[in-house]
C-alpha positions as CSV (number, residue, x, y, z in Angstrom):
1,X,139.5,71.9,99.9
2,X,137.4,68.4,100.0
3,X,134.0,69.0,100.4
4,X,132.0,67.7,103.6
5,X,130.4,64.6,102.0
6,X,130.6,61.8,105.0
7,X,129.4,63.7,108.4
8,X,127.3,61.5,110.2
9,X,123.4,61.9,112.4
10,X,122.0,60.2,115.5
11,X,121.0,56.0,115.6
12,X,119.9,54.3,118.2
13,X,122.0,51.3,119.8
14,X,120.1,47.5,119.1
15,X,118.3,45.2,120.9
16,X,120.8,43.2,123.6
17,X,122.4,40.5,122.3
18,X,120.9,37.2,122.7
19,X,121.8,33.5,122.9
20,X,119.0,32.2,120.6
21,X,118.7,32.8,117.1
22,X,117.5,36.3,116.4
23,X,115.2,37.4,113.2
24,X,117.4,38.1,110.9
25,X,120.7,37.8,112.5
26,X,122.7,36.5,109.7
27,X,121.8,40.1,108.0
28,X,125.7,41.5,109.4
29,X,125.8,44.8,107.7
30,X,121.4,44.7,108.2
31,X,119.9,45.3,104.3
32,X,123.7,46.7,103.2
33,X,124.5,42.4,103.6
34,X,125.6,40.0,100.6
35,X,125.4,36.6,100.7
36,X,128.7,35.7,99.3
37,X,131.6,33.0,100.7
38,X,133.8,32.8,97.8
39,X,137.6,34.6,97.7
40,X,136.0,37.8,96.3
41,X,133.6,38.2,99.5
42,X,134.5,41.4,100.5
43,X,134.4,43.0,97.2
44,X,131.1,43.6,96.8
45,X,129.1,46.7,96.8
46,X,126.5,46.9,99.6
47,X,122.8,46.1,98.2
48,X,120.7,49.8,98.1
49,X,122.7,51.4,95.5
50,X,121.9,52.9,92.8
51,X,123.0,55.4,89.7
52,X,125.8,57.1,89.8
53,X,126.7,56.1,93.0
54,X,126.6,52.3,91.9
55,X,129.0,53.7,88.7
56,X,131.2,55.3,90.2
57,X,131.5,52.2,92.8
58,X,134.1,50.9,90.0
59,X,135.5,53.7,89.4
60,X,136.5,53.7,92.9
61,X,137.6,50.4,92.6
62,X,140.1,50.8,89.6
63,X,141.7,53.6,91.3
64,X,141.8,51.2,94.8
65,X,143.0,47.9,93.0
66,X,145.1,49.2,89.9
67,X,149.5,49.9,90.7
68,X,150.4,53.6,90.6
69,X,153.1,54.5,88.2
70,X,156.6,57.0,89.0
71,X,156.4,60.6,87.3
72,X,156.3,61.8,84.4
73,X,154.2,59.2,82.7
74,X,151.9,59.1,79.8
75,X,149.0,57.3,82.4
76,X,148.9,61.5,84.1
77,X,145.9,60.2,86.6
78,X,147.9,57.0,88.1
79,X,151.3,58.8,87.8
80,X,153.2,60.4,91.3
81,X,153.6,57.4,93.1
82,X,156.6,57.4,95.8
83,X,159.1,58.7,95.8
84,X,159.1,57.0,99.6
85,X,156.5,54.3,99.9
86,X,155.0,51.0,101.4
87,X,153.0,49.5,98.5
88,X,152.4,50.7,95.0
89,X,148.2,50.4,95.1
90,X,145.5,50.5,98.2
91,X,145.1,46.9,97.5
92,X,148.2,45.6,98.2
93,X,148.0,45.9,101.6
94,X,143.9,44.9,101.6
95,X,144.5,42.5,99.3
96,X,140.7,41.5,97.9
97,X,139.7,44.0,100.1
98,X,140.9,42.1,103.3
99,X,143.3,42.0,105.5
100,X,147.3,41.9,105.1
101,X,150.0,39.7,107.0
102,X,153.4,40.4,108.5
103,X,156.6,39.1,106.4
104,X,156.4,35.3,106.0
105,X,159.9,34.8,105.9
106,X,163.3,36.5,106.4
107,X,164.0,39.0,104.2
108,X,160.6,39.0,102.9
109,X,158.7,42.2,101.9
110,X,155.6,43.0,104.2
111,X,152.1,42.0,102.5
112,X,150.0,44.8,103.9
113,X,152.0,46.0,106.9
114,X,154.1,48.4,108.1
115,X,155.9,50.0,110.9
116,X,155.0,52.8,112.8
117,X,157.5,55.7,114.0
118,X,157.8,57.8,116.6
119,X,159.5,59.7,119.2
120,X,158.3,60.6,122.6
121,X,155.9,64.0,123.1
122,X,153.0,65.5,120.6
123,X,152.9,67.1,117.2
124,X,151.3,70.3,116.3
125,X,147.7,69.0,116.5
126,X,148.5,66.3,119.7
127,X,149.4,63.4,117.2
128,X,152.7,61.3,117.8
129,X,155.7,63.2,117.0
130,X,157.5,61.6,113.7
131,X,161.2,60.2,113.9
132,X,163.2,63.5,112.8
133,X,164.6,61.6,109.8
134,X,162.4,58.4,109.0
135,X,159.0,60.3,109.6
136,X,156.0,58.2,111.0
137,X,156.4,55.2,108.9
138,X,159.4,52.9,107.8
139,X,159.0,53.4,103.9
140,X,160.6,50.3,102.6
141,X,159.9,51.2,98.9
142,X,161.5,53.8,96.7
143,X,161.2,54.6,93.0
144,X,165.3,53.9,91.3
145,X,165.7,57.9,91.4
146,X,166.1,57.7,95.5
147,X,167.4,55.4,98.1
148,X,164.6,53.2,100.1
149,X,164.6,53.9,104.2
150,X,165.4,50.5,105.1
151,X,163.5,47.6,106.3
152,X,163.2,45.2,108.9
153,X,163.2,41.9,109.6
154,X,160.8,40.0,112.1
155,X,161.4,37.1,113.9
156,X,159.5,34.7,116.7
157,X,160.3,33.7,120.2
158,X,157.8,31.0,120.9
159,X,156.0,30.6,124.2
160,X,154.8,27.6,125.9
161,X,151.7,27.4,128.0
162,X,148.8,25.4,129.6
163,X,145.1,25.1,129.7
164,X,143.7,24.4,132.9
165,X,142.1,21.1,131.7
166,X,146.0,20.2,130.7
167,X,145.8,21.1,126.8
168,X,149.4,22.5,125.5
169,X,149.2,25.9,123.7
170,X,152.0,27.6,121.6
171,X,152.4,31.5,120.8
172,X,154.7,33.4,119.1
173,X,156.2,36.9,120.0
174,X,157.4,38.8,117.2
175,X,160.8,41.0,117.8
176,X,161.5,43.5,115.1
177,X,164.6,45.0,114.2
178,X,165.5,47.2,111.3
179,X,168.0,46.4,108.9
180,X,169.8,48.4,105.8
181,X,168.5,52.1,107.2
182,X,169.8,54.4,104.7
183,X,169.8,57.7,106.0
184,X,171.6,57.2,109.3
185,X,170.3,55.6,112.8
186,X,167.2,55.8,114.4
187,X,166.6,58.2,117.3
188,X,167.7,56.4,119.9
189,X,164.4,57.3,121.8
190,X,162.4,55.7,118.3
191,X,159.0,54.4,119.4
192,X,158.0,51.6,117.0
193,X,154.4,50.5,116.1
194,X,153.5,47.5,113.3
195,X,150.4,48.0,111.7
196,X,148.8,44.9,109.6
197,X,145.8,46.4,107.3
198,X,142.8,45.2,108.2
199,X,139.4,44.0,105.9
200,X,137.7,46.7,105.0
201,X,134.3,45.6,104.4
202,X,131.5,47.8,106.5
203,X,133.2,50.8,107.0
204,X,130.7,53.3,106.0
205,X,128.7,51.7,108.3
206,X,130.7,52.2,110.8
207,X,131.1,55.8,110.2
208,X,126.9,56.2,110.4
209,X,126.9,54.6,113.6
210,X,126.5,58.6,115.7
211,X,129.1,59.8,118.4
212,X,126.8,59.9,121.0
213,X,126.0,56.1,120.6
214,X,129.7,55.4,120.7
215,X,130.4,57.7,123.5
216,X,127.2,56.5,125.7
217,X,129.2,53.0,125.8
218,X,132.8,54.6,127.5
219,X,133.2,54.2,131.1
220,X,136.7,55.7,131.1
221,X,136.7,55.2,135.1
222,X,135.1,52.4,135.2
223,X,132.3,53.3,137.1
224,X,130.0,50.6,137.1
225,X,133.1,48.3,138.3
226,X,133.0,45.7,135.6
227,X,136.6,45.8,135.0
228,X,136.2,47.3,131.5
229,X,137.0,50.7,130.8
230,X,136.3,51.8,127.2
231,X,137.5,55.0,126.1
232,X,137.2,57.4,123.3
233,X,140.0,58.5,121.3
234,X,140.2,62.5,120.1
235,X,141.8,63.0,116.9
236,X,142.9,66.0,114.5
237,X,140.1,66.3,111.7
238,X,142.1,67.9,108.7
239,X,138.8,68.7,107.3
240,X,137.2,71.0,110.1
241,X,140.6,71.8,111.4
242,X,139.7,70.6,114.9
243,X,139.8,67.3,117.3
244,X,137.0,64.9,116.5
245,X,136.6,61.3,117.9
246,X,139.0,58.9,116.1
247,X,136.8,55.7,115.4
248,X,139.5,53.8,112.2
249,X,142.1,52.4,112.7
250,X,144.1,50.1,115.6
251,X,144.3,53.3,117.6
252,X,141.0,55.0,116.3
253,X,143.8,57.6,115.0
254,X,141.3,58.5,112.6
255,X,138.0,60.6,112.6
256,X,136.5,59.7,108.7
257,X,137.0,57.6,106.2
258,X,138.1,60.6,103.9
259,X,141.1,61.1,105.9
260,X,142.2,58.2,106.3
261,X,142.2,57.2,102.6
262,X,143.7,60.3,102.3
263,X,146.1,59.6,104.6
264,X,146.8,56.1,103.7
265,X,147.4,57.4,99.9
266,X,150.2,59.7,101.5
267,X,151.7,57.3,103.2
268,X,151.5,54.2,102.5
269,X,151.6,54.9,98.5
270,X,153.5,58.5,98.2
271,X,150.5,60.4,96.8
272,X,149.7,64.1,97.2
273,X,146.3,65.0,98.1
274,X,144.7,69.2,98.1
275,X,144.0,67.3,102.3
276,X,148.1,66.5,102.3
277,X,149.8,68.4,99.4
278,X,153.7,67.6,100.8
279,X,155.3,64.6,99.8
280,X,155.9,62.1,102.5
281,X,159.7,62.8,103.0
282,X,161.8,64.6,105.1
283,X,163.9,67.4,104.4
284,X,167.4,64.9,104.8
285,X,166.2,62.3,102.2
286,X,166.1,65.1,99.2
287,X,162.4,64.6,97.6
288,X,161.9,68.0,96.4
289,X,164.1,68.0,93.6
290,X,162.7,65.1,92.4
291,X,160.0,64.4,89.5
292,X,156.2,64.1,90.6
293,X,153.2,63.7,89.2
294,X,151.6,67.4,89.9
295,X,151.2,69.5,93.2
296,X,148.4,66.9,93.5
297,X,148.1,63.4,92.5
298,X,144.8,62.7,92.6
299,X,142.3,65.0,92.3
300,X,139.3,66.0,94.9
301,X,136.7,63.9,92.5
302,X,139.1,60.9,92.3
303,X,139.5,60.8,95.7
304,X,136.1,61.2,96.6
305,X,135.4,57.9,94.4
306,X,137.8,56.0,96.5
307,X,136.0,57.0,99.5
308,X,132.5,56.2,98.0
309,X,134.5,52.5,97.3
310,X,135.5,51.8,100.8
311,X,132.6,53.1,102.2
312,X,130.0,51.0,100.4
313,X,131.6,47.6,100.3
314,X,129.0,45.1,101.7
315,X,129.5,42.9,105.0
316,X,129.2,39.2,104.1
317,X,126.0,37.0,105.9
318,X,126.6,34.8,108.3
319,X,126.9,31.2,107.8
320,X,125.5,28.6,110.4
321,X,124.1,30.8,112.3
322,X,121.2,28.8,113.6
323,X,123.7,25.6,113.9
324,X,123.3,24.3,118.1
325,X,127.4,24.4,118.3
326,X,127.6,27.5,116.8
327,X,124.7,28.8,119.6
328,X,126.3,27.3,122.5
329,X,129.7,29.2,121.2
330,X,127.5,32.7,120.9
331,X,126.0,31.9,124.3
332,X,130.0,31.2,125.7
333,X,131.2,34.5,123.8
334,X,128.2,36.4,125.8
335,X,129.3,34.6,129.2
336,X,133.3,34.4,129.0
337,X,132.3,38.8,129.0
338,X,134.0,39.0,125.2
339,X,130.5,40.9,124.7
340,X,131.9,43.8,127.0
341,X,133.9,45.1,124.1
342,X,132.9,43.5,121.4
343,X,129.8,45.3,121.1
344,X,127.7,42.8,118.9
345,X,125.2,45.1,117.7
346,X,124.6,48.8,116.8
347,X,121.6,50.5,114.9
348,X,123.1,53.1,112.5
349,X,121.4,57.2,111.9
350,X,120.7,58.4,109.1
351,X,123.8,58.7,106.4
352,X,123.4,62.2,104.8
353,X,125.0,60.6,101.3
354,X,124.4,57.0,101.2
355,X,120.5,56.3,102.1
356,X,121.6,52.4,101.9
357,X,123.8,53.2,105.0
358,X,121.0,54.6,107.1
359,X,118.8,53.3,109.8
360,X,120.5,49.7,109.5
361,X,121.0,47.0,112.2
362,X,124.2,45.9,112.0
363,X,126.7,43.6,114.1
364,X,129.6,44.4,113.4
365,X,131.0,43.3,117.0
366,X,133.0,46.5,118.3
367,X,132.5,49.7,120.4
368,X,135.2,51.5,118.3
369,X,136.2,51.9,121.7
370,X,140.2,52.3,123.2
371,X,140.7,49.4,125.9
372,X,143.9,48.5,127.5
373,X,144.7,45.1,126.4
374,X,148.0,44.4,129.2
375,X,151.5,44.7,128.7
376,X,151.9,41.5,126.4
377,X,150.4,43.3,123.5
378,X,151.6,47.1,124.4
379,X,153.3,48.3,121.5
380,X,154.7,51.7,123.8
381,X,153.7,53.8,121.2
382,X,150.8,56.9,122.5
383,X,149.1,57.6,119.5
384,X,146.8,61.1,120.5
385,X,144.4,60.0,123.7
386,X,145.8,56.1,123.1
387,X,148.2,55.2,125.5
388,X,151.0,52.7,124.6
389,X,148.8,50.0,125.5
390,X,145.4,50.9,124.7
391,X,144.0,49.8,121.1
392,X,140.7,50.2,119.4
393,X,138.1,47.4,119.7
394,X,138.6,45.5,116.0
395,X,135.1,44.8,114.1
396,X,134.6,40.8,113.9
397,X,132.4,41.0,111.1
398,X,133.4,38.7,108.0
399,X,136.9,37.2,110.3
400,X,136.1,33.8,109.7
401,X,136.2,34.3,106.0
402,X,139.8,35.8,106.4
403,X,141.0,32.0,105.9
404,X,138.8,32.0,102.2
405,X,139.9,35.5,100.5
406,X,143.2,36.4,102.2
407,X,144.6,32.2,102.7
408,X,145.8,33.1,105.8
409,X,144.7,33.8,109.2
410,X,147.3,35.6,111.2
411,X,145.3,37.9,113.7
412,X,146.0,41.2,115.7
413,X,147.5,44.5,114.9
414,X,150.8,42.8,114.0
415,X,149.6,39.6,112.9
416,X,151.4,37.6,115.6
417,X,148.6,34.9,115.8
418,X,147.9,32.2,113.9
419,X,144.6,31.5,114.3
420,X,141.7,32.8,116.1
421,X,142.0,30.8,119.1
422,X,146.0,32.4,119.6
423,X,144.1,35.7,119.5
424,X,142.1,35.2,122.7
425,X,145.0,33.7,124.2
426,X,147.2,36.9,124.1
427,X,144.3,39.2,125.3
428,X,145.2,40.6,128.6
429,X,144.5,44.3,130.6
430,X,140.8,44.7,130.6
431,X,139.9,41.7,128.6
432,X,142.5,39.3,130.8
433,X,139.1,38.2,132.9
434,X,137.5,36.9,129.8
435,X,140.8,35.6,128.5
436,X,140.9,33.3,131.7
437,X,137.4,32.6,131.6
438,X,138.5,31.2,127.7
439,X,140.8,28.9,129.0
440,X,139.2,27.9,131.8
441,X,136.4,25.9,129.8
442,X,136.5,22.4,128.1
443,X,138.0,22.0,125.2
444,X,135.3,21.1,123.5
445,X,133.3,24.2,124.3
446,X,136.4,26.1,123.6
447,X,136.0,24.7,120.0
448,X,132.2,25.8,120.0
449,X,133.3,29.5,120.8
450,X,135.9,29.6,117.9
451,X,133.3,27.9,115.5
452,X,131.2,30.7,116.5
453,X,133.5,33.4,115.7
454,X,134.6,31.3,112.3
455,X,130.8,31.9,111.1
456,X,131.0,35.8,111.6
C-alpha cells in the first residue's frame, strides 16, 4: 500500500482581511509565490525547494503532461491507458495546469470536463452510488478494442435580466443530454453531475492548512445568524480506511491529494493504481478480457511524483494590488459579504514533507467549506455529506489569469459563465444576499469589484 507521505499538523488562521494594502499581500501562496503572468503561470514549482524534491518536480510533470499509450506497448511505464476513459493525460483536462471548459460547440469533445453519474442512495463507504451500467462517470473515450459509453451534447437556454440601476445582463443555462449511449439506457433514476477541472496551482497548500482551522470556520446551523452556513464534508480516505474531511474538489469529495490523483488517473484516464487496482468498467461492458498494461499501471513511486507535482506548483503574485480601483473593489468584496465564504486568508501548520509548505500566509480565498448556493446552480446530485445543492467554496487564487494560460474564461463547476461578473450573478442560497448586494451597486463600482478579482 502507498505510504502516508501528505498528513497534515495545526496552523493558525491570519490576520482579518483588510481594505488597505497589507505588507506583503501580493505574496498569494506567502514565500511558496512566483511572480509570473505569462501562459505558463501555473507551471511553476513553488520557491523553497530543493534536491530531490526539486528533481523529481519534473519527473512529476512528464508523467502529468505526457499522453498515455493502450497495452501492450514498448513505452511499459506510460502503457494501460483506458480501456474506458475521459482524456489520455492529467493535462488534458488542466491544460497548463489550469482550468478546463465545457464543449464549445455541438458535437464537440469536452476540454477538461466530464459528467458525473449516479443513482439515488449510498455506496459501501457513504459515497454516491454509481449508475449500474455507466459507473460514476460518462467515459466518452475508448481505446479501438471496446465501444466508447457515449457522449453528450450541451446546449444554452439564455436568460435575460436587470440591474437595479437599469443595466441589461445575459446568462446562459446549460441543458445536457446524452447522445450515442452504447450499452443500453440510463437508469431512469440517473443523477447527473458536470465537473469542469479546475487550476491546480496551491494545492499542497491547501492540504497544510489543519482540520481544526477549517472546521473552527463551519457554522452548520448558522448560529451566529449571518445567513451563512458553512459545512464540512466527511469522506472515505482509501488510505486509513476511514471517513476524513473531504477538502478537493466541487464537493470536497476528497480528503488528500494522493487520492484524488489517484482517483482522477482511474477515472478520468483508465489507470490502475495498488490505491484502485480494478479497471474503471463494469461487468456489462467486458474489460476483463481485454489487454492492460499490468495489475498496476503506475507504480507507488510514480505516483508519488505526481503528487509531489500537484502539490508544489506555486500560486502566482498578485498584480495591482496597491492600484486605488483595485482597493475600493477589495473593500466592496469585504462589504457585498463575498468575504463570508471566500475566506481570504489562512496561515498554514507545519507540512511533515514539504518544509516550503509550512508556516505560510496564504490567500487563497476559500473555507474549503460546503455552502448551499440555491436551486439555480443545484446539480441534484448528494455527493457523501453534500447535498444536491451544496458545493465546496472554490480557491480564487490565480482566476484572473484563467483569461492568459487557459484563453478562456468560462466559470463554475460546469463552466456555464462567461466571465467573472456572470459568476456572481448566478450565486444564490447562502450567497443570494451578497449576490443582491452585487447588483445593487453602480456600475462603475461593479467594475472595481471584478477588476479586483481579475488581479487575484
Amino acid at each position: 500500500m502507498l505510504i502516508s507521505a501528505f498528513f497534515l499538523s495545526a496552523c493558525d488562521i491570519g490576520s482579518p482581511f483588510e481594505a488597505s494594502p497589507e505588507e506583503g499581500e501580493e505574496l498569494s501562496g506567502g514565500e511558496a509565490t512566483i511572480f509570473d503572468v505569462s501562459r505558463n503561470a501555473f507551471g511553476f514549482q513553488a520557491p523553497g525547494f530543493n534536491g530531490d524534491d526539486e528533481l523529481l518536480f519534473f519527473v512529476g510533470n512528464s508523467f502529468f503532461n505526457q499522453n498515455w499509450v493502450s497495452a501492450p506497448a514498448s513505452t511499459t511505464a506510460r502503457d494501460g491507458l483506458g480501456p474506458l476513459f475521459n482524456a489520455r493525460s492529467c493535462a488534458a483536462c488542466h491544460f497548463k495546469d489550469g482550468r478546463g471548459q465545457p464543449p464549445t460547440f455541438d458535437g464537440a469533445l469536452a476540454e477538461g470536463m466530464l459528467l458525473r453519474l449516479s443513482v439515488p442512495g449510498t455506496n459501501a463507504v457513504g459515497g454516491p452510488k454509481p449508475e449500474p451500467t455507466y459507473g460514476g462517470q460518462l467515459q466518452d473515450q475508448s481505446l479501438l478494442t471496446i465501444m466508447r459509453e457515449g457522449g453528450y451534447q450541451v446546449r444554452y437556454e439564455e436568460i435575460s435580466g436587470t440591474y437595479p440601476d437599469g443595466t441589461p445582463y445575459t446568462l446562459r443555462k446549460p441543458i445536457y443530454e446524452f447522445t450515442g449511449l452504447q450499452y443500453g439506457d440510463m437508469a431512469p433514476d440517473v443523477m447527473t453531475s458536470p465537473r469542469v477541472g479546475s487550476q491546480i496551482i496551491g494545492l499542497g497548500l491547501l492540504e497544510a492548512i489543519s482540520e481544526a482551522d477549517i472546521l473552527s470556520q463551519a457554522d452548520e446551523t448558522d448560529a451566529d445568524g449571518d445567513g451563512i452556513s458553512g459545512k464540512p464534508n466527511y469522506v472515505w480516505n482509501r488510505e486509513i480506511q476511514a471517513a476524513s474531511l473531504g477538502r478537493f474538489g466541487w464537493k470536497a469529495n476528497q480528503p488528500t491529494l494522493l487520492q484524488q490523483t489517484a482517483e482522477a488517473f482511474n477515472g478520468d484516464v483508465g489507470i490502475k493504481t495498488s490505491m484502485l487496482p480494478e479497471e474503471n468498467c463494469s461487468p456489462v461492458q467486458g474489460c476483463d478480457s481485454l489487454p492492460d498494461g499490468g495489475a498496476i499501471e503506475i507504480d507507488d513511486d510514480d505516483l508519488l511524483k505526481v503528487v509531489l507535482y500537484v502539490s508544489s506548483l506555486a500560486v502566482p503574485a498578485r498584480r495591482d494590488w496597491e492600484d486605488e480601483e483595485v482597493l475600493k473593489g477589495k473593500s466592496l468584496f469585504i462589504e457585498t459579504g463575498c468575504a463570508s465564504c471566500h475566506t481570504p486568508k489562512w496561515t498554514t501548520g507545519q507540512h511533515p514533507r514539504f518544509e516550503a509548505l509550512s508556516n505560510q500566509l496564504i490567500r487563497p480565498y476559500t473555507d474549503l467549506l460546503l455552502h448551499d448556493m440555491g436551486a439555480e446552480l443545484a446539480d441534484n446530485r448528494p455527493d457523501y455529506q453534500a447535498t444536491g445543492r451544496e458545493w465546496r467554496t472554490p480557491p480564487l487564487w490565480g482566476i484572473g489569469l484563467i483569461p492568459t494560460v487557459n484563453r478562456h474564461s468560462f466559470f463554475l463547476h460546469d463552466g456555464r459563465a462567461r466571465n467573472l461578473e456572470e459568476a456572481i450573478l448566478w450565486h444564490g442560497g447562502e450567497a443570494e444576499a451578497a449576490r443582491e448586494a452585487f447588483k445593487a451597486l453602480k456600475e462603475s463600482d461593479r467594475q472595481k469589484l471584478i477588476k479586483f478579482l481579475e488581479t487575484l
